[in-house]
C-alpha positions, 0 to 999 in steps of 0.5 A: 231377614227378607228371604231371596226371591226364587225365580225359578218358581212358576207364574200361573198362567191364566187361559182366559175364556172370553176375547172380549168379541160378541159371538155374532155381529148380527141375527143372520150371522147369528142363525148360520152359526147356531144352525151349522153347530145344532144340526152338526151336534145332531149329527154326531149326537151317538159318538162320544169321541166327537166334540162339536164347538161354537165361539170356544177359544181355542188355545193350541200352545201351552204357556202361551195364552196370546195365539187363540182363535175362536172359530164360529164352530170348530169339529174334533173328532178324537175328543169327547164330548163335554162342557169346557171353558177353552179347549186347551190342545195340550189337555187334549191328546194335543189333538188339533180340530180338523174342521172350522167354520167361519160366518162372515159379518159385514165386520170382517176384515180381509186382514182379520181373515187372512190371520185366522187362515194362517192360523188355521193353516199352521196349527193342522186344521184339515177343512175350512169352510167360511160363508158370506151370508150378505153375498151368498158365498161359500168357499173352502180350504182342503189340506193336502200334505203340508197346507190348505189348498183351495177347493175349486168347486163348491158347489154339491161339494162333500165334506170328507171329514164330516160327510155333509154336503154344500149346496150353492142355491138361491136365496142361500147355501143349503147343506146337507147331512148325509142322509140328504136332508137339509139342515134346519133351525131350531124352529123348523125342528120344533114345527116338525115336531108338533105337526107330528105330535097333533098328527099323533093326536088326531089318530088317536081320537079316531081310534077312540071314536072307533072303539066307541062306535064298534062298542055301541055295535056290540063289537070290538076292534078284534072281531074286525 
């Protein structure tokens, strides 16, 4: 006797945590994305309840897997930090991310951006930032009560949300962390260390050399 089948039971539904797209179309599309998402990790690198992204597909209906996006960095303040394969809004507190960015690549079409603002626009994202490399063009969205409105100027605009500032200069956009220093890249970051490491060095050869010389002279730094 075959059993009748049950209809009612549920199919796993599988979150997939790939879209099949590269992350970056090239190497200054590349750099911008790591840059804004290191330096934006650095800066809520104390709060717990802050969760920084890049390429992470973002799933905000359960049940359906097909309506994602995977913003170039997205910001959820309310969330903590750790690794995830997606972020699944309903696993979440249902708690949508209030700011995305965008890196735009000479692959972009209008239509394809014009789907992500609606997307964006419908699932509660507060702050959309989207940035042309190729053209040095910032623009960005503010949501008001009920949409994202464009914001007029952005030129030394201030994220409300996260407190960082746009500078529109040449050869490109230069933003800011609130403490008025500018964003760097790895590398910047990684020279500014060793200058301070040999910096470090030096000062205590000179202090040695110093011990050394009040040594010789039957003396020590504590009789200076």
């Amino acid at each position: 006797m075959i059993a009748p089948v049950d209809n009612n039971i549920k199919r796993e539904i599988i979150y997939p945590e790939r879209d099949g797209n590269p992350m970056a179309d090239n190497t200054v599309q590349f750099r911008w994305i790591t840059t804004i998402k290191s330096n934006l990790d650095w800066l809520f690198a104390k709060d717990e309840q802050v969760f920084v992204a890049g390429d992470l597909l973002w799933y905000p209906i359960e049940g359906n897997n097909k309506k994602r996006q995977a913003p170039d960095v997205m910001v959820i303040f309310g969330r903590p930090k750790g690794d995830r394969g997606s972020y699944q809004q309903w696993k979440e507190e249902n708690i949508a991310p209030q700011v995305v960015f965008e890196i735009l690549s000479p692959g972009n079409t209008q239509t394809e951006m014009n789907r992500k603002l609606l997307f964006y626009e419908h699932h509660g994202v507060e702050e959309y930032y989207i940035y042309d490399p190729n053209k040095n063009e910032l623009s960005g969205l503010l949501r008001n009560e009920q949409q994202l409105e464009v914001i007029e100027e952005m030129d030394n605009w201030i994220s409300p949300r996260l407190g960082i500032r746009f500078q529109l200069s040449e050869p490109e956009l230069i933003i800011y962390h609130p403490d008025r220093q500018p964003f760097s890249s790895y590398i910047e970051e990684k020279q500014k260390a060793e200058i301070e490491q040999q910096r470090a060095e030096t000062e205590r050869q000179r202090a040695e050399k110093l011990a050394a010389k009040l040594k010789e002279l039957g003396m020590n730094s504590e009789e200076i």
